[in-house]
DODREN-841726 format. One record per residue: residue in three letters; x, y, z of N, C-alpha, C in turn. Coordinates in steps of 0.001 Angstrom, whole numbers, padded with zeros to 6 digits, always signed. Each point is the difference from the previous one (the first is absolute). Example, Ala and Ser with C-alpha at 12.3 -4.5 7.8 and 13.67 -1.06 7.14 Angstrom:
BEGIN
ALA+013190-005690+007800-000890+001190+000000+000900+001200+000000/SER-000350+001050-000720+000820+001190+000060-000770+001090+000730/
***
This chain:
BEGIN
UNK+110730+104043+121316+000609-001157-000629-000287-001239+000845/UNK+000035-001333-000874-000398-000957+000994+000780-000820+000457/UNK+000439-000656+001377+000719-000687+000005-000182-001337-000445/UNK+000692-000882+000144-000433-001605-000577-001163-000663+000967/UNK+000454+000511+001548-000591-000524+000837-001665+000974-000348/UNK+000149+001014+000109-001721+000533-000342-000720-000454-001256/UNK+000903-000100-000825-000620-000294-001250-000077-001984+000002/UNK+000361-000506+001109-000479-001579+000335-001568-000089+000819/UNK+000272+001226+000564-001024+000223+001189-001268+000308-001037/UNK+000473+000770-001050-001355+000307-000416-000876-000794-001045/UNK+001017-001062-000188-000626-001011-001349-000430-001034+001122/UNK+000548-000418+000939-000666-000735+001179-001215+000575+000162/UNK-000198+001352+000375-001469+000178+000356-000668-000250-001062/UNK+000331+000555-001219-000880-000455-001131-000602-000955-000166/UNK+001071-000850+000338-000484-001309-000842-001023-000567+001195/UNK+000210+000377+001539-000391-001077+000889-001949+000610+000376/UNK+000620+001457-000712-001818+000400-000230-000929-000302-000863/UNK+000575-000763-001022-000537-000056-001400-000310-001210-000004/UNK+000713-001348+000854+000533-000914+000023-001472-000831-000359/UNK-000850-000083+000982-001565-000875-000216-000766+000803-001043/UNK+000147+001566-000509-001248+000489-000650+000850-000587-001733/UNK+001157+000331+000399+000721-000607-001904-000218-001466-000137/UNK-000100-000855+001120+000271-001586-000279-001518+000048-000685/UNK-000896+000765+000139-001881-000499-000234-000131+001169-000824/UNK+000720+001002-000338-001169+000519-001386-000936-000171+000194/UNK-000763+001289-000841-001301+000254+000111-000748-000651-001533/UNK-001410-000813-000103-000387-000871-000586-000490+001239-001674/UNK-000264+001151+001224-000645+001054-001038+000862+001496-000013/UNK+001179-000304-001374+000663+001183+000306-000629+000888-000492/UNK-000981+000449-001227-000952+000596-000840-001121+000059+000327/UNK-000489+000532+001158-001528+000638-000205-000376+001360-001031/UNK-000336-000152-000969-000414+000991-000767-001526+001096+000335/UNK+000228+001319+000724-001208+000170+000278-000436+001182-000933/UNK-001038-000020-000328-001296+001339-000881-000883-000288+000969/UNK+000230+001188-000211-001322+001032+001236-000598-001283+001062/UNK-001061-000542-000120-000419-001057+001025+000389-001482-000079/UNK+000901-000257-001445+000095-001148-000360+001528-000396-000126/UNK+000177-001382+000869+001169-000605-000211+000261-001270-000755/UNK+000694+000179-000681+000600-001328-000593+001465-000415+000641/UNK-000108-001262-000021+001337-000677+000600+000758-000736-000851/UNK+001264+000029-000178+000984-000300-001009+000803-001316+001525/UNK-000517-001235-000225+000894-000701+001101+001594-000341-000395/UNK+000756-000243+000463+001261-000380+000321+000437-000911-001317/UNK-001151-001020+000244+000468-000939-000897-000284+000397-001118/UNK-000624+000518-000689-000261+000716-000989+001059+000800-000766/UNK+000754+000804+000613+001193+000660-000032+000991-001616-000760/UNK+000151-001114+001324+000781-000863-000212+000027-000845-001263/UNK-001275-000062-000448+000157-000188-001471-000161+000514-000948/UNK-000515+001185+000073+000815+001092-001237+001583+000162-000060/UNK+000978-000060+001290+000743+000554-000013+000964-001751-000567/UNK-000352-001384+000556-000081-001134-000760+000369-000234-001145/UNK-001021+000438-000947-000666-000828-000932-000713+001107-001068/UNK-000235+001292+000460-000464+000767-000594-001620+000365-000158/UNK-000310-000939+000486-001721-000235+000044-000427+000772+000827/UNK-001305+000607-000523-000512+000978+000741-001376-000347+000267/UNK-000363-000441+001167-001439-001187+000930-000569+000853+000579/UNK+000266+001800-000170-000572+000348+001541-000441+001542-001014/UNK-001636+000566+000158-000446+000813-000761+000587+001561+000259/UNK+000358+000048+001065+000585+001525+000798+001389-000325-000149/UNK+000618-000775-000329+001377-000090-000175+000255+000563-001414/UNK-001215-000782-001046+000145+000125-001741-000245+002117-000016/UNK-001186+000136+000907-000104+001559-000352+001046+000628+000826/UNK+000919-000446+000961+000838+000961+000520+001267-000195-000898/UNK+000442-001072-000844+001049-000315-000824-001039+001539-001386/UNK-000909-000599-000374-000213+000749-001633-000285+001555+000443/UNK-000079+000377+001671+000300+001681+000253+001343+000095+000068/UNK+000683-000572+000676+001683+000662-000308+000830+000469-000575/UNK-000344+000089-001121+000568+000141-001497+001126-000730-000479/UNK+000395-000870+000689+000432-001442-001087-000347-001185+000067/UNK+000406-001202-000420-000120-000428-000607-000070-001479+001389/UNK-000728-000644-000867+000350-001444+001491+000898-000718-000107/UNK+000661-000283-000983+001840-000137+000052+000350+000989+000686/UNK+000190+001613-000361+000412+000204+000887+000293+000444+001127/UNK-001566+000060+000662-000111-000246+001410+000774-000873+000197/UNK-000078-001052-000166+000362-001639+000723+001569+000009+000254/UNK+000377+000732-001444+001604-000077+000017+000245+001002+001185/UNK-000472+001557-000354+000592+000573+001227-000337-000207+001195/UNK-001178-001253+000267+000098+000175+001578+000491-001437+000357/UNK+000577-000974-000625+000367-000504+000533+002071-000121-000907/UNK+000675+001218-000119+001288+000374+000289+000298-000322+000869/UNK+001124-000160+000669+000547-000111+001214+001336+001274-000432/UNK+000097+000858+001483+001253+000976-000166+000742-000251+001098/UNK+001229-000039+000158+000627-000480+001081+000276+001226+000858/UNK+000000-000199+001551-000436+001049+000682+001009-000144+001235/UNK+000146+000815+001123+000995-000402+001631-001318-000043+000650/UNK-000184-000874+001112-001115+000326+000367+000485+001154+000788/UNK+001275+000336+001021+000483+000914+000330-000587+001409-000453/UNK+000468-000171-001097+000021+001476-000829-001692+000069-000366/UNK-000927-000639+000023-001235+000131-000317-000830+000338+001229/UNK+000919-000645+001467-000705+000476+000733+000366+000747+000772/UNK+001041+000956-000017+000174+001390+000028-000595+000605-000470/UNK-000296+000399-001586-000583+000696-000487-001399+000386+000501/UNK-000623-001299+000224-001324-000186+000481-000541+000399+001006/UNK+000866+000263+000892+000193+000171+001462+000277+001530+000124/UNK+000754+000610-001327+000178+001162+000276-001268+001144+000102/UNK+000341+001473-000128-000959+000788-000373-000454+000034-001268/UNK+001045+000222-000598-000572-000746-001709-000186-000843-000348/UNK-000011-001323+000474-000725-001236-000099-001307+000269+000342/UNK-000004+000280+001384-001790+000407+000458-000444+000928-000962/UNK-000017+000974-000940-000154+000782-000634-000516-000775-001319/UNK+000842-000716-000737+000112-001162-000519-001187-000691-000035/UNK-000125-001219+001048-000850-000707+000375-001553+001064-000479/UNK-000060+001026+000894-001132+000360+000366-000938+000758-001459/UNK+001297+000543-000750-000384+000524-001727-000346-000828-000569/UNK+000460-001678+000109-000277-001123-000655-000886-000872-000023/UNK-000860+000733+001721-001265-000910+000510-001025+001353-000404/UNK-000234+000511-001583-000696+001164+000181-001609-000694-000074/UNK-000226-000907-000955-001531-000639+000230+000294-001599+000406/UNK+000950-000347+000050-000118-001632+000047+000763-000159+001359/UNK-001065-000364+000966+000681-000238+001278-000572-001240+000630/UNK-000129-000088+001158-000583-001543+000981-001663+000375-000238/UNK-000209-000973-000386-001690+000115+000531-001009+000784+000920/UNK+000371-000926+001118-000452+000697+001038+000512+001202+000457/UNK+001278-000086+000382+000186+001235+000743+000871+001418-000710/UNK-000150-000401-001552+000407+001178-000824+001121+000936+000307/UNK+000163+000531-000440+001480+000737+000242+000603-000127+001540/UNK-000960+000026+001040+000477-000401+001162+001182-000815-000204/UNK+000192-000813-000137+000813-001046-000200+000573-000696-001324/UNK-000187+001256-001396+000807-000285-000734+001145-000449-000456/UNK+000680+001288+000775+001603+000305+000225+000628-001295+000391/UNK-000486-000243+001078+000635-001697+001246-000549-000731-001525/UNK-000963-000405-000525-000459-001135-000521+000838-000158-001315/UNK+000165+001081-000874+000831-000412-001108+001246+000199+000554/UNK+000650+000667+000906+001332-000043+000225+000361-001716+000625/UNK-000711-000804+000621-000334-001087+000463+000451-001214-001493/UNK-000703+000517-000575-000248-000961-001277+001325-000049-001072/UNK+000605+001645+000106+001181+000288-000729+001463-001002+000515/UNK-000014+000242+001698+001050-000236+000333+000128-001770+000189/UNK-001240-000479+000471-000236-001595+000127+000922-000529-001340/UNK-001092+000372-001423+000761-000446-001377+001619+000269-000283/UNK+000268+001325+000836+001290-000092-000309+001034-000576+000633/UNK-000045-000893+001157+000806-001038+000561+000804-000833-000632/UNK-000498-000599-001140+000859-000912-000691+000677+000920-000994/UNK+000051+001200-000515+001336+001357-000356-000840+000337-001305/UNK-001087-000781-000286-001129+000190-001056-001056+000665+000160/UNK-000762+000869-001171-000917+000546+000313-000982+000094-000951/UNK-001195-000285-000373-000970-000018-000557-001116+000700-000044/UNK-001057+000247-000898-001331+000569+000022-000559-001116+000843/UNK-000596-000814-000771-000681-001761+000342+000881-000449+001850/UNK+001429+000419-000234+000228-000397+001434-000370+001195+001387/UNK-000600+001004-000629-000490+001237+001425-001124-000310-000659/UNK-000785-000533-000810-001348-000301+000385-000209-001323+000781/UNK+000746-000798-000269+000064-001689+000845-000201+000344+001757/UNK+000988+001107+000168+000477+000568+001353-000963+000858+000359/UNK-000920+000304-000298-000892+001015+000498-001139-000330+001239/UNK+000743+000371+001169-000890-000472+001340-001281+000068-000194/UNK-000687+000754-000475-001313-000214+000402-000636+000396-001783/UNK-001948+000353-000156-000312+000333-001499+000099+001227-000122/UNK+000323+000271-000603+000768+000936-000847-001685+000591-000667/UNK-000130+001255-000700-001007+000624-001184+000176+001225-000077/UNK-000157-000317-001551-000184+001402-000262-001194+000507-000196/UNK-000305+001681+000276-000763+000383+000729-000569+001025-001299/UNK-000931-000030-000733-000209+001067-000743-001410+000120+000447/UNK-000417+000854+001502-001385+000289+000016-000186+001538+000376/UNK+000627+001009-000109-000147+001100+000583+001017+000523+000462/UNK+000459-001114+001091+000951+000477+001291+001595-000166-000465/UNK-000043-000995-001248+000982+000224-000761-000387-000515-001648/UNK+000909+000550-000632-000528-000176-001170+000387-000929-001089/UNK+000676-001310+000623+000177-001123-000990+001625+000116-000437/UNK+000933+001081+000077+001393+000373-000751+000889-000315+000573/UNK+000851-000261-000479+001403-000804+000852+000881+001210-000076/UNK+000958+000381+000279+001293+000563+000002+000890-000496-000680/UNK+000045-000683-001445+001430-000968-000460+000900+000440+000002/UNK+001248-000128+001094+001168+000455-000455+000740+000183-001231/UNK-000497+000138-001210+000783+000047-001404-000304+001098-000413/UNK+000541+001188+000158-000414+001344-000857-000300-000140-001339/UNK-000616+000619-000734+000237+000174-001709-001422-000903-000524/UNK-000427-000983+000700-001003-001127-000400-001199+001105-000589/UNK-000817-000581-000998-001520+000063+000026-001108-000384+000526/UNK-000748+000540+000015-001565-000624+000659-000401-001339-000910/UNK+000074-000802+000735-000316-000311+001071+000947-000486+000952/UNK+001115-000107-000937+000938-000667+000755+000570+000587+001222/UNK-000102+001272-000093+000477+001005+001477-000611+000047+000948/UNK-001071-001107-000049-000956+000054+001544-000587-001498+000003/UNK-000220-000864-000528-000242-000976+000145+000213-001341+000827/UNK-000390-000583+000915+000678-001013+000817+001085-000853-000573/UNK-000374-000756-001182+000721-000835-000218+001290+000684-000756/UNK+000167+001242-000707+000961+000895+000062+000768+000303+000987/UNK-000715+000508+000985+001125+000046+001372+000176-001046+000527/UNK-000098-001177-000001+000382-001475+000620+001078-000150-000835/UNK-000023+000162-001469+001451-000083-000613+001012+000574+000303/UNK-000005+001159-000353+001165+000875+000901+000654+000490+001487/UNK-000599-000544+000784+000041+000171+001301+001174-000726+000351/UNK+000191-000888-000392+001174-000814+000750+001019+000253-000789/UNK+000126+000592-001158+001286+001276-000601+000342+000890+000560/UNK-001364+000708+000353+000482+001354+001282+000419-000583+001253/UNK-000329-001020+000796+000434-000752+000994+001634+000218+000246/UNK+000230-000788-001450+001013-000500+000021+001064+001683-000658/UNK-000320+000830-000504+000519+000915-000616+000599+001156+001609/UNK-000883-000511+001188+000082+000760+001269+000199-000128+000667/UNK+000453-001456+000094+000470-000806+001260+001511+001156+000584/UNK-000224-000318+001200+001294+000588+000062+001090-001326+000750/UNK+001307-000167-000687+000921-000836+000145+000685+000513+000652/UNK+000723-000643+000615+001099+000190+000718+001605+000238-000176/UNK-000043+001220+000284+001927+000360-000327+000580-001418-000253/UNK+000526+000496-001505+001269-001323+000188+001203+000534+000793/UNK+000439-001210+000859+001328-000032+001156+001147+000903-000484/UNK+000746+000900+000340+001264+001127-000025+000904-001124-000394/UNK+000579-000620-000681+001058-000938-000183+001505+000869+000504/UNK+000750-000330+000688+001039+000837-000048+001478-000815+000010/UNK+001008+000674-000582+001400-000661-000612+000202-000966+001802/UNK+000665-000494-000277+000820-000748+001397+001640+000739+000308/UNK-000414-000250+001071+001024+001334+000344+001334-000555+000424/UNK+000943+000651-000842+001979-001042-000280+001064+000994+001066/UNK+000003-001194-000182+000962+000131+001183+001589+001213-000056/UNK+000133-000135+000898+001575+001266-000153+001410-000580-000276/UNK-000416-001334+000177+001353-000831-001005-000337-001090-000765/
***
């Protein structure tokens, strides 16, 4: 169980590790890779689809028309906001089943360079930054994402996400922009909160 004081200690570290890689986001959260070839989905690109609805960027239009819906509603579900503790989000995160979590969730889409190495730290990084202000977003853990991000369909992995939503169809059960929607539902569905306080009667007197 946590005390107030550990559970201060541990959103302090959070935040004071995250602190320069969340203020700068990464320019390229979408590297899309096949076999030798990458396409890059930049930042801003994202920022005005998620805007305005407009879609400026060619690996963005084919990663929206693989997902299996729709570009409404991509846009809508990733830019929801769910209200979150950062507390309770970063417990979870921190836990064994958070790491568990994290690491099922980085199954092809991880950092660029250093690939699953540093998955886990990188989206857990991106989760907890966005959730500071008690909000949580798709569009806001991609804003937060320290370094580029891609997904990887050449062999070594095979392009599929893990979406937390049981029951879905193909494509929707593996698709990036599918699991960018739901992710910050499961986030928020796992956070773990904190005991509410024992309230107890006030204690009367003998006359």
């Amino acid at each position: 169980m946590f005390t107030r004081l550990a559970a201060g200690l541990l959103a302090g570290a959070s935040l004071s590790t995250l602190a320069v890689a969340a203020e700068a986001g990464t320019k390229r959260p979408v590297r899309w890779e096949t076999g030798g070839a990458v396409w890059t989905t930049k930042s801003s690109a994202f920022k005005t689809f998620f805007n305005n609805g407009e879609i400026t960027d060619r690996a963005l239009e084919a990663g929206i028309n693989g997902s299996g819906w729709t570009a409404d509603e991509i846009r809508e579900g990733m830019t929801k906001n769910y209200n979150v503790d950062l507390i309770g989000v970063s417990r979870f995160l921190y836990s064994d089943d958070g790491e568990k979590f994290l690491d099922d969730q980085t199954r092809s889409y991880f950092p660029y360079w250093m690939k699953k190495k540093t998955a886990v730290v990188a989206l857990r990084s991106a989760i907890i930054a966005d959730s500071v202000d008690g909000q949580l977003s798709s569009a806001g853990i991609m804003g937060n994402l320290p370094v580029d991000f891609a997904l990887a369909d050449n062999g070594a992995s095979d392009g599929a996400q893990n979406v937390c939503k049981p029951g879905l169809d193909a494509p929707r059960d593996t698709s990036l922009l599918s699991w960018y929607v739901f992710l910050p539902a499961c986030v928020q569905a796992n956070q773990i909160l904190p005991a509410a306080p024992v309230r107890q009667a006030p204690v009367r007197g003998l006359w």
